[in-house]
N, C-alpha and C positions, 0 to 999 in steps of 0.2 A: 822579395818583392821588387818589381821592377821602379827604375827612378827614372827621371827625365835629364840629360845630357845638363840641362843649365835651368835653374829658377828662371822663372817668369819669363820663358821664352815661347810658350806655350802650356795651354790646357789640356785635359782628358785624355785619352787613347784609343786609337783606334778609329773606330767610324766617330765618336765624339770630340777629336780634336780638334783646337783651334788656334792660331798663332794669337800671337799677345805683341801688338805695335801701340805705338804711343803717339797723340795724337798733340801736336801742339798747341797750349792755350792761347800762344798769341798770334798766330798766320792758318792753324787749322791741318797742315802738312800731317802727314801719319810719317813715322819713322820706326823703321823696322832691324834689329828689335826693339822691342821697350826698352827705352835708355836707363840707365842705370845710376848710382850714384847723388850728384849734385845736380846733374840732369833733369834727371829723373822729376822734381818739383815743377818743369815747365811743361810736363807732360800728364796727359790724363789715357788712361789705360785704354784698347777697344781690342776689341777680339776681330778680327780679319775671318772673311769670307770664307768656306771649305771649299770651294771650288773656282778653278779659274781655266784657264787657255795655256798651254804649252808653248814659250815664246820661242826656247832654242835652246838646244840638250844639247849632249855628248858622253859617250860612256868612259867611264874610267877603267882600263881594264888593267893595271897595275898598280901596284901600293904603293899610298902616296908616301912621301917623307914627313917624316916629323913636322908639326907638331899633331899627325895624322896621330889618331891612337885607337883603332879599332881590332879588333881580332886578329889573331892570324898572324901569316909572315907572307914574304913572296913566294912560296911554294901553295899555300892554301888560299893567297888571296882572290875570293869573288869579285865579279866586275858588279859593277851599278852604275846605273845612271845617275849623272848630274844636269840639271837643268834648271831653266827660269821659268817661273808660272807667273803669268797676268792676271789681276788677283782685280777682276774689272772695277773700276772708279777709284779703287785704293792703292797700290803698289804691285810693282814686279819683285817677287820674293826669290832668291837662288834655296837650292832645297834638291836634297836626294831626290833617285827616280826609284820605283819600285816599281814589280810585276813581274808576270812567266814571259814575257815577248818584247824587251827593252829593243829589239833590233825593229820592231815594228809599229814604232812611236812612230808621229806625224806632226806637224808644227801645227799649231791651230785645236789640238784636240784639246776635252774636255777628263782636267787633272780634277781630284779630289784629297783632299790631306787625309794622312795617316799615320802610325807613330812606326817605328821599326827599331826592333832592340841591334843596334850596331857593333854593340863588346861586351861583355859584363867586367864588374867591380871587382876588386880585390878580393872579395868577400863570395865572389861569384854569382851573382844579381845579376840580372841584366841593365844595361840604361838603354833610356828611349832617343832617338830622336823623331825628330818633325821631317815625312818622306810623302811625296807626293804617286799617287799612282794612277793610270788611265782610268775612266769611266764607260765601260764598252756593254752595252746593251742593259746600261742602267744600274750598274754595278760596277766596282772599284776592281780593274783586273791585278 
């Protein structure tokens, strides 16, 4: 069964997703992610937008260094997208890119959240994380 990359960084999967920021009790600022710890008390939990605006990407087309820890080595590693989504009234979130045409992103377009299994477990599970992917003709390409 697949698991999520970190607790209370997000919900659901898939077209259900949603980031999990925290909202502070005393200025109202959202802080992304939900802080944790001793923190954590000055904050009240809110689920973030699914969709928002592509501020400024780039693709990663080699594996990163440590403390990277997804699949693979430098001979099998995929490229992907990394990028900032404007996430309007609330935060700009940095967040995987997903999709079949990363080369054919545009600054301004309309992103949607999604989860994408990045590695699996020791156990061989896969884990989720939170990856953003275009919106093109009313659907998440």
């Amino acid at each position: 069964m697949a698991r999520p990359v970190a607790e209370k960084l997000f919900t659901g999967e898939g077209a259900e997703t949603r980031l999990l920021a925290g909202r502070s009790r005393e200025t109202g600022r959202l802080r992304f992610p939900m802080p944790a710890g001793a923190d954590a008390e000055e904050y009240e939990a809110v689920e973030l937008a699914q969709e928002g605006r592509l501020w400024s990407y780039t693709i990663q087309r080699f594996r990163p260094k440590t403390p990277f820890n997804g699949d693979g080595d430098e001979q099998n590693f995929k490229p992907y997208g990394v990028g900032y989504i404007e996430l309007p009234g609330q935060l700009i979130v940095e967040s995987r890119l997903v999709g079949n045409d990363l080369e054919s992103l545009t600054i301004g377009e309309t992103m949607r959240i999604t989860t994408e299994a990045y590695r699996t477990d020791e156990s061989g599970e896969p884990v989720l994380t939170y990856a953003f992917a275009a919106v093109r003709e009313g659907k998440a390409a």
